[in-house]
C-alpha positions in Angstrom: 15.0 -8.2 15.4 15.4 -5.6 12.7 12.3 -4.5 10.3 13.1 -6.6 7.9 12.7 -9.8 10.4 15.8 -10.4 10.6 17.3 -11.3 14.2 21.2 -12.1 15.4 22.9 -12.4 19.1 24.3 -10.1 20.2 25.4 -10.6 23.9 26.9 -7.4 25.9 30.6 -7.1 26.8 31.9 -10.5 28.6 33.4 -9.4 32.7 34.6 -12.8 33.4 35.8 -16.1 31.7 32.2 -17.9 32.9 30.2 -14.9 31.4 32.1 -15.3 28.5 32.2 -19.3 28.2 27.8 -19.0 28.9 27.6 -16.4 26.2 28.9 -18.7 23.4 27.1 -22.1 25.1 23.8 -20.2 24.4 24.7 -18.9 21.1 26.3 -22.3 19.7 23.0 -23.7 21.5 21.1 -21.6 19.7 22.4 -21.8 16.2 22.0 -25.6 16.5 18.5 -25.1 17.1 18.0 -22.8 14.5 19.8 -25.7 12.3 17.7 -28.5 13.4 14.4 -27.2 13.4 14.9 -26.0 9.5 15.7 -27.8 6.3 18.6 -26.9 4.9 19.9 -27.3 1.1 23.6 -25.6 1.2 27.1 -25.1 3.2 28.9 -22.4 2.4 31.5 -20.8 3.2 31.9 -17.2 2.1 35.3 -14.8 2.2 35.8 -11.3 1.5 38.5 -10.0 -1.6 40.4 -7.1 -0.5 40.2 -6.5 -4.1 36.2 -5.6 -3.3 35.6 -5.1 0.5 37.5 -3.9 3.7 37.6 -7.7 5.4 38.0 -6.0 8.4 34.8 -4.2 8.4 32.3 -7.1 10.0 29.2 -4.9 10.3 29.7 -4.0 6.5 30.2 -7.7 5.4 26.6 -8.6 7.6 24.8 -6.1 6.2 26.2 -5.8 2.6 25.4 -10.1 2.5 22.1 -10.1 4.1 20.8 -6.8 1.0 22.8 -9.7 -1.4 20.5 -12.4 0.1 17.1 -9.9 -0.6 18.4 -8.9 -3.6 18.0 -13.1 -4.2 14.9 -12.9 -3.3 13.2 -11.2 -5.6 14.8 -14.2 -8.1 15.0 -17.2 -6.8 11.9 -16.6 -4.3 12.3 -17.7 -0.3 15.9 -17.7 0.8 16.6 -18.6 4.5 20.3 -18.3 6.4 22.4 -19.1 9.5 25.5 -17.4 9.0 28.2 -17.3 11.4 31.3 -15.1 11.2 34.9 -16.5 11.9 38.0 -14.4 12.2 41.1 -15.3 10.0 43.7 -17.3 11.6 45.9 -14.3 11.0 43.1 -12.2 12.4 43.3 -9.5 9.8 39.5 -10.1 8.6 36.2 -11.9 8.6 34.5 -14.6 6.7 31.5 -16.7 7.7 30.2 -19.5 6.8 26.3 -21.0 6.6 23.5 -22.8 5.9 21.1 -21.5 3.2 17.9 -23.0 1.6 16.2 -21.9 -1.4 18.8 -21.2 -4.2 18.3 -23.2 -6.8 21.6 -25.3 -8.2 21.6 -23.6 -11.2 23.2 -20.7 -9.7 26.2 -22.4 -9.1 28.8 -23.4 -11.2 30.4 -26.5 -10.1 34.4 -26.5 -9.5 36.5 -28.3 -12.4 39.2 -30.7 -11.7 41.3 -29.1 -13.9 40.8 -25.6 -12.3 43.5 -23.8 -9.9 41.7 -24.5 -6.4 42.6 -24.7 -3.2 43.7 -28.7 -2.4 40.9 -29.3 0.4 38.2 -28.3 -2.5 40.0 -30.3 -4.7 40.6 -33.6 -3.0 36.8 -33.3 -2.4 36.2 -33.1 -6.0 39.1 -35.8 -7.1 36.7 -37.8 -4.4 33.4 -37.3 -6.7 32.0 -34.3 -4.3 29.8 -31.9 -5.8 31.4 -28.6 -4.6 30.0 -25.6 -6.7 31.3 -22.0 -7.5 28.4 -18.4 -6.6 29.5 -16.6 -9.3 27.0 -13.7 -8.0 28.3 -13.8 -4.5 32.2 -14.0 -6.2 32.0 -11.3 -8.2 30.1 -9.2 -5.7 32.4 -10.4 -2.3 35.2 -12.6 -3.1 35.6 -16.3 -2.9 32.9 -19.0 -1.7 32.4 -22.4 -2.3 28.8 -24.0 -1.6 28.1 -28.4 -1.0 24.6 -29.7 -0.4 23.9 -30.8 2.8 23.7 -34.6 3.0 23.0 -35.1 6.6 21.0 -31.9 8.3 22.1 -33.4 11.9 25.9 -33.2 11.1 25.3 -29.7 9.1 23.7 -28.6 12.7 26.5 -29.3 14.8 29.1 -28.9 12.5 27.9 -25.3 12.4 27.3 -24.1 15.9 31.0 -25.4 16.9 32.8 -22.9 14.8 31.3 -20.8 17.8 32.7 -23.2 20.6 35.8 -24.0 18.4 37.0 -20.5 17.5 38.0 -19.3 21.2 39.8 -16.5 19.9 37.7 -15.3 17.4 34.6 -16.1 19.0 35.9 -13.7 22.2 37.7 -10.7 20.2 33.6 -10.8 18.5 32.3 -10.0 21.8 34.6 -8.0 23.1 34.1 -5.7 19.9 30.6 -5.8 20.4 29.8 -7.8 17.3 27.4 -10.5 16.4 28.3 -14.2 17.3 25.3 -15.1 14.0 22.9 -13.8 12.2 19.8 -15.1 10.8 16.9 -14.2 8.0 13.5 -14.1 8.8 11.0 -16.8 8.5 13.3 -19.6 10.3 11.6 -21.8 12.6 12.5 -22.0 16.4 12.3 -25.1 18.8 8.6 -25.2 20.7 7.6 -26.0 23.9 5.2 -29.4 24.6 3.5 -30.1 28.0 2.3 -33.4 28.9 0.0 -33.5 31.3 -1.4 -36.6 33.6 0.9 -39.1 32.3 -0.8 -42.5 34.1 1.0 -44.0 36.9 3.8 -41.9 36.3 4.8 -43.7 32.9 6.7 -41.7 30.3 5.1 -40.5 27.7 5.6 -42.5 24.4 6.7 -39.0 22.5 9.7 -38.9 25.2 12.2 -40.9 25.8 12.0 -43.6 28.5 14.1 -43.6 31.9 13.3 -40.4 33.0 13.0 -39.9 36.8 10.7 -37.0 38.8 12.7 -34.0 39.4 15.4 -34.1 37.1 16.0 -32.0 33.9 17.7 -33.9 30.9 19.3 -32.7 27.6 19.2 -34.5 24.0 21.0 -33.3 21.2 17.4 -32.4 19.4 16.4 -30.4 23.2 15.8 -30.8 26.7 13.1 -32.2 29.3 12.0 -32.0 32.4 9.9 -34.3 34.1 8.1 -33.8 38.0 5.4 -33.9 40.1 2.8 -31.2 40.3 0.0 -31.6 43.0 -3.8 -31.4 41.5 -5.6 -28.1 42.0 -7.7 -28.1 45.5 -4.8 -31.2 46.8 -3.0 -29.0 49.3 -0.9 -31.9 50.8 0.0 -33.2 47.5 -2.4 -36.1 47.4 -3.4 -37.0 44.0 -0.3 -36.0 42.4 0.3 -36.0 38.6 3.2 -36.2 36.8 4.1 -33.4 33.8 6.9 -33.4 31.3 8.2 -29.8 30.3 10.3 -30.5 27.0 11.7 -28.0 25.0 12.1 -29.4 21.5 15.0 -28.5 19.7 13.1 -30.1 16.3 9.9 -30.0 15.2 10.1 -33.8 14.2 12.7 -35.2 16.8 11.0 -35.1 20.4 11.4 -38.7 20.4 15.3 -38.7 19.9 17.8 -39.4 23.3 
């Protein structure tokens, strides 16, 4: 966490393939977290012109786009990211992609059909997808194009696999000792619920049902645990309760399986 407030992952130098694999499990993990526990307005994916920028030069991109986002700020009010860098396929530079909230949609320009684009953005358009131009990020960086997020569930997983899916990439990012994402300040995080004394050992109604003593269970919205714990001044275990430890990986979703 920088003084600004803004945080990123930044695991040390993988020894092994399992390190390695673990590494990018926690951040994709993470970043899906990050995704579900916030509402998001924007996907976007963001590239660097020679013409403007070394695309090479990751640290310069992260820091260069998250003065860009504050520099937003101070005009459009609260802006929030998740921005995730990818390597080129022919691995001679970066670009990332994200989730933002907070720009407003007049500060995009929205793609013509008669415009040169590349096919993928125009089949989406031909299809009567509103995909949209950041001039300030263009002129600034280099290319982008922004959609609004329909569905904040497939926006969340979407995301994080560009971690899992981008072996290569993902690996020569630790191995230089670079970020796997980066986020602003002010996002929430998933939070930790205890239920205590659950009657004759019945689930909860805020957790889903099935769940046997002892055993640790993972959703897509988080995970949860639920055992035995003996009562205070119960030294053979008489009088038992059951707990559930659940990790939440949404605010609004500890009910999901």
């Amino acid at each position: 966490m920088n003084d600004r407030g803004e945080g990123s992952f930044n695991p040390r130098k993988a020894t092994t393939d399992e390190k390695l694999k673990g590494n990018i499990r926690r951040a994709a993990r993470t970043i899906q977290d990050y995704a579900l526990c916030n509402e998001w307005d924007w996907f976007g994916n963001f590239t660097l012109s020679p013409v403007y920028r070394d695309r090479a030069d990751l640290d310069g991109f992260r820091q260069d786009f998250m003065q860009f986002i504050r520099n937003c700020r101070r005009k459009y009010g609260d802006i929030e990211a998740i921005l995730v860098p990818e390597l080129h396929k022919n691995k001679d530079g970066w670009h990332m992609h994200g989730l933002l909230r907070g720009i407003p949609v007049e500060a995009f320009r929205l793609f013509g059909l008669k415009e040169h684009i590349p096919k993928p953005i125009m089949d989406k358009r031909r299809a009567g997808d509103l995909v949209y131009d950041w001039p300030e990020y263009r002129l600034a960086f280099g290319w982008v194009d922004m959609e609004p997020i329909k569905n904040r569930d497939a926006a969340a997983r979407y995301i994080s696999k560009y971690i899992t899916k981008s072996g290569d990439s993902t690996a020569q990012a630790i191995d230089l000792g670079k970020h796997l994402y980066y986020v602003t300040r002010g996002l929430s995080k998933p939070e930790r619920i205890e239920t205590e004394n659950a009657s004759g050992g019945e689930i909860p109604e805020a957790l889903p049902a099935g769940l046997v003593a002892g055993r640790r269970y993972e959703f897509d919205y988080g995970e949860v645990q639920w055992f035995e714990r003996p009562r205070v001044g119960s030294p053979d275990g008489a009088g038992a309760h059951k707990d559930c430890t659940a990790v939440s990986g949404a605010k609004s979703r500890e009910n999901a399986s």
